[in-house]
N, CA, C and O atoms as a Tinker XYZ file with bonds, in Angstrom:
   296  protein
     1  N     40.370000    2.486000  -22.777000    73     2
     2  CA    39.060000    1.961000  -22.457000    64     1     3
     3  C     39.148000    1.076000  -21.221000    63     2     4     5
     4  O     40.110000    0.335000  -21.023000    81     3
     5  N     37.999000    1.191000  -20.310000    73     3     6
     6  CA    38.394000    0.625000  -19.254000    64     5     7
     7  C     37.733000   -0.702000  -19.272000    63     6     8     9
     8  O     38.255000   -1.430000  -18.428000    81     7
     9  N     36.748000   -1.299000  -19.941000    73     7    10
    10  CA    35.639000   -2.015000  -20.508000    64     9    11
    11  C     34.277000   -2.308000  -19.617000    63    10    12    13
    12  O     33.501000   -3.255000  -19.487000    81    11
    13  N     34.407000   -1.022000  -19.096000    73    11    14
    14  CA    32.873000   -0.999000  -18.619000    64    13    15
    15  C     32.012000   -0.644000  -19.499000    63    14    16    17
    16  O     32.465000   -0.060000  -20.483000    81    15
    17  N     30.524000   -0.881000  -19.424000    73    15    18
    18  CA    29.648000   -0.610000  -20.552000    64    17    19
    19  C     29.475000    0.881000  -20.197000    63    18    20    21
    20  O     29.550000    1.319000  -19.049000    81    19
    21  N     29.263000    1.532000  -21.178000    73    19    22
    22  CA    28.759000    3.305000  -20.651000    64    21    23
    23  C     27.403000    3.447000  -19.839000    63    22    24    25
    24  O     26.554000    2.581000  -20.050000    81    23
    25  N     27.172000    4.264000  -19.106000    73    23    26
    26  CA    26.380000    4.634000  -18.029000    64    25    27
    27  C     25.019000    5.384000  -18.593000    63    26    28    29
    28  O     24.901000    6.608000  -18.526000    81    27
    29  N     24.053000    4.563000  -19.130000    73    27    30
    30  CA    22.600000    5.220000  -19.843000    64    29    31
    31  C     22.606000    6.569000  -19.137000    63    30    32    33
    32  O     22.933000    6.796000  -17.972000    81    31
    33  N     22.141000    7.498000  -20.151000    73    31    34
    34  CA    21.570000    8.507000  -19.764000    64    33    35
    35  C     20.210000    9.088000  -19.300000    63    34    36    37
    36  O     19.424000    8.439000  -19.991000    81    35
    37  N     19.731000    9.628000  -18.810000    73    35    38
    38  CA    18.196000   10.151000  -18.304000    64    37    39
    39  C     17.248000    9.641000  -19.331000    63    38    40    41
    40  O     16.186000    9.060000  -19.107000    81    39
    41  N     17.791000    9.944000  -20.532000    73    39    42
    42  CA    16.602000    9.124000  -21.642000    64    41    43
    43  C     16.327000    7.581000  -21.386000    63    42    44    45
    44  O     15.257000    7.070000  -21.056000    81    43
    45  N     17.556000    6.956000  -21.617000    73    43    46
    46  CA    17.575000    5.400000  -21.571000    64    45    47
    47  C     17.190000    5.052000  -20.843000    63    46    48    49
    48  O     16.287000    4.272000  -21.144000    81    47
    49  N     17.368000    5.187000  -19.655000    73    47    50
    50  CA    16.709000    5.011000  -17.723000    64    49    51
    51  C     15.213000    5.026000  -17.895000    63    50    52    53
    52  O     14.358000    4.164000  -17.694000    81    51
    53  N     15.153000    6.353000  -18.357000    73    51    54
    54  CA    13.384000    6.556000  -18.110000    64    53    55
    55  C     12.654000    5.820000  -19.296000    63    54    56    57
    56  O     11.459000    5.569000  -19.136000    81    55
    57  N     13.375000    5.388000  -20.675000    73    55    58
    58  CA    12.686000    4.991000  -21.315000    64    57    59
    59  C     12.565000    3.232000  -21.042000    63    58    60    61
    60  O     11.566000    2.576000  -21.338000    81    59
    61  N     13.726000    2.712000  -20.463000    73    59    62
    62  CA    13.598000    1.907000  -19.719000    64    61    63
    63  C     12.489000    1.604000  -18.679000    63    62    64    65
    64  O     11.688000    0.689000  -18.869000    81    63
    65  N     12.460000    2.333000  -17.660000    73    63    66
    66  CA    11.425000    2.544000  -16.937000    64    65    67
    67  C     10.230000    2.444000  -17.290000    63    66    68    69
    68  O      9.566000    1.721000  -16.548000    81    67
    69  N      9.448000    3.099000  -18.531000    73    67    70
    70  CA     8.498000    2.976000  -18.882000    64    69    71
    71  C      7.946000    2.240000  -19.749000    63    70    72    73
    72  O      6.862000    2.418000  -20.306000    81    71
    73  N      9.002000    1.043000  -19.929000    73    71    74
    74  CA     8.563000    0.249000  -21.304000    64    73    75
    75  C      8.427000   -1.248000  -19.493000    63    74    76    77
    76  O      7.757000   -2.277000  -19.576000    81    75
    77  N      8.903000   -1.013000  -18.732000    73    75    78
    78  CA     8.523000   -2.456000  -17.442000    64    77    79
    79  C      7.450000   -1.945000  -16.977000    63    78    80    81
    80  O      6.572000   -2.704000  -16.567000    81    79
    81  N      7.243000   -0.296000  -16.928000    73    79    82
    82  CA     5.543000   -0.326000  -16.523000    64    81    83
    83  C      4.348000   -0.466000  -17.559000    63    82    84    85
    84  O      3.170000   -0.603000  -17.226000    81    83
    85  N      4.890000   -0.403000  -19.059000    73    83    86
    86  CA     3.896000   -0.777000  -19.872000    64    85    87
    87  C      3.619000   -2.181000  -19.773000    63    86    88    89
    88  O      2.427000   -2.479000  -19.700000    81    87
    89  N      4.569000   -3.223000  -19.753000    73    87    90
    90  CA     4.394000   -4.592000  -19.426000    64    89    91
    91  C      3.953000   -4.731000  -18.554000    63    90    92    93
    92  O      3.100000   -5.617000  -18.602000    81    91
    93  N      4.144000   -4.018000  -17.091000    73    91    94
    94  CA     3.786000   -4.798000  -15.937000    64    93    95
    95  C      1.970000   -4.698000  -15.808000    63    94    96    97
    96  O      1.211000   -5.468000  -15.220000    81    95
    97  N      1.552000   -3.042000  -16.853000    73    95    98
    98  CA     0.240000   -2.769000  -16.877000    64    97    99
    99  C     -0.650000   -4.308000  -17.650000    63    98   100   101
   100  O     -1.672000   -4.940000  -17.381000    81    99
   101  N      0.491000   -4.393000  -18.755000    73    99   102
   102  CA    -0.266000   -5.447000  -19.257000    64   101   103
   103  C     -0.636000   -6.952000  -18.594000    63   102   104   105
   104  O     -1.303000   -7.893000  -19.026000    81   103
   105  N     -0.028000   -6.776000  -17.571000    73   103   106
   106  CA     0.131000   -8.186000  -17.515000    64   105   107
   107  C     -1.228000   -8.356000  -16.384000    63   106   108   109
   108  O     -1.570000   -7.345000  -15.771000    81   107
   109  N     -1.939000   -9.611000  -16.156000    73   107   110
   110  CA    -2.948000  -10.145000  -15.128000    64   109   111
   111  C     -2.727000   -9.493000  -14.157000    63   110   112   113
   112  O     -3.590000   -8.674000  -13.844000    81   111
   113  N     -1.385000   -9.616000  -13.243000    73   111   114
   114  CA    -1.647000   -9.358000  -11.961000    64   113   115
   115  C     -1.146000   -8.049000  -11.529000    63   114   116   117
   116  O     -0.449000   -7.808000  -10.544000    81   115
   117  N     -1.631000   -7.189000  -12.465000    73   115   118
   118  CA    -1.163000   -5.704000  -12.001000    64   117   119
   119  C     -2.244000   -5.149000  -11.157000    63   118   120   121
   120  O     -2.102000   -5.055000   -9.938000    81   119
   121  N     -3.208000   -4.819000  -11.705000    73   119   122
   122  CA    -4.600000   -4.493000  -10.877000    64   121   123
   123  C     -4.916000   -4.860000   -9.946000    63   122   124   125
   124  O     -5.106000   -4.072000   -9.019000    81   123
   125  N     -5.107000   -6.219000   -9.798000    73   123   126
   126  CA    -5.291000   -7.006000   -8.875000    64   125   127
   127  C     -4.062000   -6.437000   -7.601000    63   126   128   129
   128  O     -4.503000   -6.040000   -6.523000    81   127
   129  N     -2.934000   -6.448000   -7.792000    73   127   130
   130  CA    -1.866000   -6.036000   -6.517000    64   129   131
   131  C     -1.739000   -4.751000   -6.607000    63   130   132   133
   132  O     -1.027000   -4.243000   -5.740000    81   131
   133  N     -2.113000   -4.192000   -7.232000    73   131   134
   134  CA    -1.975000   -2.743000   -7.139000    64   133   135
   135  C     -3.620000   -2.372000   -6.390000    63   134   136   137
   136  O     -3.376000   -1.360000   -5.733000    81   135
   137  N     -4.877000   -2.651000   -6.221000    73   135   138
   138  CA    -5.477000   -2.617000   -5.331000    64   137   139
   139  C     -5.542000   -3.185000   -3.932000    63   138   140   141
   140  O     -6.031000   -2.649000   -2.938000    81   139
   141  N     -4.991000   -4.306000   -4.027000    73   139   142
   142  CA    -4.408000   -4.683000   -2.406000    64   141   143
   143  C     -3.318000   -4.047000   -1.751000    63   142   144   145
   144  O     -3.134000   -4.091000   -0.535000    81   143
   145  N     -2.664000   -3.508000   -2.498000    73   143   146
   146  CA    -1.631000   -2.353000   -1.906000    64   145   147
   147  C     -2.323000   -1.153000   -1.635000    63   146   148   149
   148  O     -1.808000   -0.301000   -0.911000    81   147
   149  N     -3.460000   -0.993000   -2.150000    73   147   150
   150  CA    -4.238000    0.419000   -1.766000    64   149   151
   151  C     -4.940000   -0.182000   -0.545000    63   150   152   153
   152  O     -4.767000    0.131000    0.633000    81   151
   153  N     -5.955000   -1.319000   -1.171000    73   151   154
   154  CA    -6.218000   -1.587000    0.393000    64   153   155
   155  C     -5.591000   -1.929000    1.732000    63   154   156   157
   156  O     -6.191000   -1.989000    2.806000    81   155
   157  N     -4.267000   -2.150000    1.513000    73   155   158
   158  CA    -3.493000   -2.666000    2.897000    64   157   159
   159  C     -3.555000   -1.022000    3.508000    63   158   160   161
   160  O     -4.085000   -0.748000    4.584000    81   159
   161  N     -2.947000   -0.069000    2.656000    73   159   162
   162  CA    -2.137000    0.848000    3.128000    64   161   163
   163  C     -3.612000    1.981000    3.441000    63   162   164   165
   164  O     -3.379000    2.947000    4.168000    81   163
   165  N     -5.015000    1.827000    2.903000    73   163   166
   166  CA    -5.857000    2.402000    3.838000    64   165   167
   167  C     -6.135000    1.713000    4.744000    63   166   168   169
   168  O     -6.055000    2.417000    5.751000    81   167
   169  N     -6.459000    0.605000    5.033000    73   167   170
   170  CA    -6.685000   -0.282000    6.325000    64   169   171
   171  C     -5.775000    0.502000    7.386000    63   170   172   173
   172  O     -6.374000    1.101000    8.279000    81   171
   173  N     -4.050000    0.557000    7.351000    73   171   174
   174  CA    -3.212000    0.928000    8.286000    64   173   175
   175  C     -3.464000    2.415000    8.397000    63   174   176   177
   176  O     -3.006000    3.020000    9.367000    81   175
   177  N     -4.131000    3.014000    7.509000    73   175   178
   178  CA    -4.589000    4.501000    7.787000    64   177   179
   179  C     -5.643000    4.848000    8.221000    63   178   180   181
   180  O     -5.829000    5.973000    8.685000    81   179
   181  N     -6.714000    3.750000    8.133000    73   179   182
   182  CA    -8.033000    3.921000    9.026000    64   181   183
   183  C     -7.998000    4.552000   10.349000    63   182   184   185
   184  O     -8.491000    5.632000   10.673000    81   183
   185  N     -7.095000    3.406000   11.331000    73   183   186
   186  CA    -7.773000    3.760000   12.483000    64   185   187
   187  C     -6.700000    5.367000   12.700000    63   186   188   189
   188  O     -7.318000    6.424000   12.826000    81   187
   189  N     -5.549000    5.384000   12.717000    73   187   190
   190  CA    -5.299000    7.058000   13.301000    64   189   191
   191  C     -5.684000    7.827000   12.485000    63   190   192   193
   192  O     -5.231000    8.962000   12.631000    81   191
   193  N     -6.568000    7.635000   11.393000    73   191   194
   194  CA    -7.201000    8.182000   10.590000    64   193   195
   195  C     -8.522000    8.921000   11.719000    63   194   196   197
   196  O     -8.794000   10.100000   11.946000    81   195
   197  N     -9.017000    7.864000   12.149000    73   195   198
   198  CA   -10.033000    8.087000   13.204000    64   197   199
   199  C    -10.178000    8.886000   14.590000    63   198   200   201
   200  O    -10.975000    9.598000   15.200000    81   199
   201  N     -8.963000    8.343000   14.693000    73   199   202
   202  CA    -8.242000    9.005000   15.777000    64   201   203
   203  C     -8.205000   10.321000   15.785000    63   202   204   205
   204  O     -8.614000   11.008000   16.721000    81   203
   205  N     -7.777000   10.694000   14.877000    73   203   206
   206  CA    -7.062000   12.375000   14.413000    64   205   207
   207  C     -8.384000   13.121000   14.228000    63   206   208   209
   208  O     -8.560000   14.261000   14.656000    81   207
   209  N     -9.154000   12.529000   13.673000    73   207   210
   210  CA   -10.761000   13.115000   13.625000    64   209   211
   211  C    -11.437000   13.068000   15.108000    63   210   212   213
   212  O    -11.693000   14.195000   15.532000    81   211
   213  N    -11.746000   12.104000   15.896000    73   211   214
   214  CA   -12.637000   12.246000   16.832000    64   213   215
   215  C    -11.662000   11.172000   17.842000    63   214   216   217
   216  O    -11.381000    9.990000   17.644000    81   215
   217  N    -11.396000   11.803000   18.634000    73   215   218
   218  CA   -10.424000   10.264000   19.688000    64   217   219
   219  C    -10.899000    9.475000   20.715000    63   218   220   221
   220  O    -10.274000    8.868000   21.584000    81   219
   221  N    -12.635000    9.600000   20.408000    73   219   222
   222  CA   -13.520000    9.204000   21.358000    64   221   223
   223  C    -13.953000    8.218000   20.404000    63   222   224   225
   224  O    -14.333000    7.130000   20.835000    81   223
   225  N    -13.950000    8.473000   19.022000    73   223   226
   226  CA   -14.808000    7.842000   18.138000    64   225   227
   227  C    -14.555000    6.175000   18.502000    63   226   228   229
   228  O    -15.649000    5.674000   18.759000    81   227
   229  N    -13.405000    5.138000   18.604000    73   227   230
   230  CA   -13.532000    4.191000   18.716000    64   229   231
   231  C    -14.287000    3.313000   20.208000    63   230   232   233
   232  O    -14.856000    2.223000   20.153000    81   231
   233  N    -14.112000    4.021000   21.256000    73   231   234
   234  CA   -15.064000    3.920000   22.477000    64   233   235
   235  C    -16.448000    3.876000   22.419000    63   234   236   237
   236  O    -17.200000    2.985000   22.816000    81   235
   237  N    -16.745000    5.095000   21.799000    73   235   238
   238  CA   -18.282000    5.458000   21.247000    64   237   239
   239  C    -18.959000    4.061000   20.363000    63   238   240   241
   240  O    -20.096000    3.619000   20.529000    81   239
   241  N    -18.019000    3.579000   19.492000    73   239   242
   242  CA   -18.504000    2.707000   18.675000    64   241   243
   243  C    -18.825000    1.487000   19.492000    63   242   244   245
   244  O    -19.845000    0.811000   19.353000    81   243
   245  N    -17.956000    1.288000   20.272000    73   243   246
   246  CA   -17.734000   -0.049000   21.115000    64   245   247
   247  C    -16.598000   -0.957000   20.908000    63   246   248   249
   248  O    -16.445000   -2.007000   21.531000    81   247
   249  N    -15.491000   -0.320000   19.640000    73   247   250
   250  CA   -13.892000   -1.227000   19.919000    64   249   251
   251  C    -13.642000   -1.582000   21.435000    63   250   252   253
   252  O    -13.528000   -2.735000   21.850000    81   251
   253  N    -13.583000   -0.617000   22.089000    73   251   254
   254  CA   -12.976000   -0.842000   23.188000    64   253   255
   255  C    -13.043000   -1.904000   24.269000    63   254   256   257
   256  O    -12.115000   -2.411000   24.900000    81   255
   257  N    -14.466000   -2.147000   24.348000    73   255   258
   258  CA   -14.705000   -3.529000   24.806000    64   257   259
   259  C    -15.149000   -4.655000   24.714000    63   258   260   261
   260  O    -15.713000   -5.345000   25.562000    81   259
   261  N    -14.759000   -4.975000   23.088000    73   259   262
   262  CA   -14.572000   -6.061000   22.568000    64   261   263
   263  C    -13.716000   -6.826000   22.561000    63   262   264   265
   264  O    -13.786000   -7.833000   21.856000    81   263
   265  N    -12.615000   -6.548000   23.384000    73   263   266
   266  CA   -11.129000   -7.128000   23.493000    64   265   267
   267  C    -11.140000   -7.699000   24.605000    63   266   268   269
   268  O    -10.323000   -7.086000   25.292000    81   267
   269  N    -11.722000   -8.765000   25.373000    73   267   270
   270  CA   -11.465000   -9.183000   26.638000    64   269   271
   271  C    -11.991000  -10.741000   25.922000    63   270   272   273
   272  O    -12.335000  -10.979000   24.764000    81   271
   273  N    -11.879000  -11.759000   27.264000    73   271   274
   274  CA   -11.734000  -13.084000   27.074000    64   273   275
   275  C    -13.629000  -13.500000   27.043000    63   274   276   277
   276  O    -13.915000  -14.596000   26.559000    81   275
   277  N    -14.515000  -12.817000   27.434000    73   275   278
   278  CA   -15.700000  -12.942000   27.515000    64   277   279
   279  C    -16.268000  -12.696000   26.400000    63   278   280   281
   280  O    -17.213000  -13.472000   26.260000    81   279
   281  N    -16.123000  -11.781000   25.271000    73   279   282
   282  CA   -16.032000  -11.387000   24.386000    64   281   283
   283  C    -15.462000  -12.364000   22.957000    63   282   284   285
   284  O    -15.882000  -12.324000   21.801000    81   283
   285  N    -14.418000  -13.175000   23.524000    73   283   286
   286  CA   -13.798000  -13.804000   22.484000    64   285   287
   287  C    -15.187000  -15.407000   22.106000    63   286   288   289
   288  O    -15.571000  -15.914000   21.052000    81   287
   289  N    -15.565000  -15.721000   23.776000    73   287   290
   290  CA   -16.375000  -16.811000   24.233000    64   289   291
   291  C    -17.212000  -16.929000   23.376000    63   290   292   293
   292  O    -17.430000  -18.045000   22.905000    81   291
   293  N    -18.056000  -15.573000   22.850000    73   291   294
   294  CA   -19.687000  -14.902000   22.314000    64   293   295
   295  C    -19.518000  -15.802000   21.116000    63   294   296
   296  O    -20.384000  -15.836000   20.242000    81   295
């Protein structure tokens, strides 16, 4: 014996696994960060989101020249 503990198998792992996502469901701040992780990660997909659709679309809207120091003044 070498006295390492034995190495769980696919059962133990996954049943492992699914007994920290039953807790983590339970707990307050699951929802809550699990929708700000949706919203971060569409926010960063918006705009080449936009892009990929129409590549005029942010010009058209008026992004484009809202970014100057006259603009910041308003």
């Amino acid at each position: 014996m070498s006295g390492h503990a034995p190495k769980p198998d696919g059962f133990t792992g996954r049943a492992r696994l699914l007994g920290l996502l039953d807790r983590s469901r339970e707990s307050y701040w699951f929802l809550p960060a699990s929708m700000s992780l949706v919203a971060m990660l569409l926010a960063v997909a918006a705009g080449p989101l936009d892009r990929a659709i129409d590549p005029l679309l942010p010009d058209r809207l008026g992004y484009g020249r809202s970014i100057d120091p006259d603009s910041a003044r308003a």
